[in-house]
C-alpha positions, 0 to 999 in steps of 0.5 A: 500500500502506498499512503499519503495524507494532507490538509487542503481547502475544497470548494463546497457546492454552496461556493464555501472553502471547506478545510479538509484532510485527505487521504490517499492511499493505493492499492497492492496491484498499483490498479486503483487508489481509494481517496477519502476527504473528511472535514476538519472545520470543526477540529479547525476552528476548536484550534483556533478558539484554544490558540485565542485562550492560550494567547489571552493567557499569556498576555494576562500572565505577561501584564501581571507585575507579580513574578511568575513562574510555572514549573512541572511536577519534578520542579522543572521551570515550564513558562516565566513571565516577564516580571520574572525576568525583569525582577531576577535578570533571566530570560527564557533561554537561560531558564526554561526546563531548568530546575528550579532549583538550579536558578538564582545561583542555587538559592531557591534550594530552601528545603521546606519550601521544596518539600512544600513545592513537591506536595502541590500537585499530588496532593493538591496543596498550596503554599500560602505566604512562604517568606524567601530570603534571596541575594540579588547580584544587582538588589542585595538581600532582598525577601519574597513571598512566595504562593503556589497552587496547582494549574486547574483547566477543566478536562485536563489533568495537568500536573503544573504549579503556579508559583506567584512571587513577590518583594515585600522588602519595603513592607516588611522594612516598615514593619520592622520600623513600627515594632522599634516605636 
């Protein structure tokens, strides 16, 4: 048998462009070919509508000013948006399908926060105001609070964690202040 398959447009009788996905395939003896043309509008426009959701995401995840990062279930950085970036000076490159703990020289290597990490998505935990002190090359000692929650999209059973991260350096020097008075 001789096989081959792709994706086209036919002209519908009412005049419309119809997407479809053609297969060819020959027979042993050479004599006939068998064609079926089945349609894909459906399964097209599904692509286009999660290509919509998925770009609407990544632009509310780029537009928050609050670091993020999404790692996978082994702690692996999967997306950062660009407050990660700007905050810790990385860029996709250099961290993507990297261990998050192998990022900023090592230092997120804080062991109740990994054991924390690690419990997010087998059972459904969350990390709720976890502080992290961290020396920044260019900021100095600076502290973050961290929250994490498992990604959730419905009828998919991802094993992804959100982990939101934010600089409560000033807040926590003023609460320093105000329990010297």
């Amino acid at each position: 048998h001789t096989k081959q398959e792709r994706e086209t447009e036919l002209l519908g009788a009412d005049g419309r462009r119809l997407p479809v996905w053609l297969t060819a395939v020959r027979s042993d003896n050479d004599s006939e070919w068998r064609i079926t043309a089945v349609d894909v509008t459906e399964r097209k426009h599904a692509e286009t509508l999660a290509a919509r959701a998925r770009d609407l995401a990544e632009s509310i995840v780029n537009t928050v000013r609050q670091p993020l990062l999404v790692l996978t279930e082994d702690l692996r950085i999967t997306a950062a948006n660009r407050a990660f970036h700007s905050v810790f000076e990385t860029s996709d490159a250099q961290i993507v399908g990297q261990p998050f703990t192998d990022i900023i020289d090592g230092q997120w290597s804080v062991p109740e926060l990994l054991r924390a990490l690690e419990d997010v998505v087998p059972k459904h935990a969350s990390i709720e105001n976890f502080e992290v002190s961290l020396n920044l090359p260019k900021k100095g000692r600076r502290v973050f609070e961290l929250n994490a929650r498992k990604l959730f999209r419905p009828g998919n059973n991802t094993t992804m964690t959100l982990l939101a991260i934010e600089d409560i350096t000033a807040r926590q020097r003023v609460s320093e202040v105000h329990g010297q008075f």
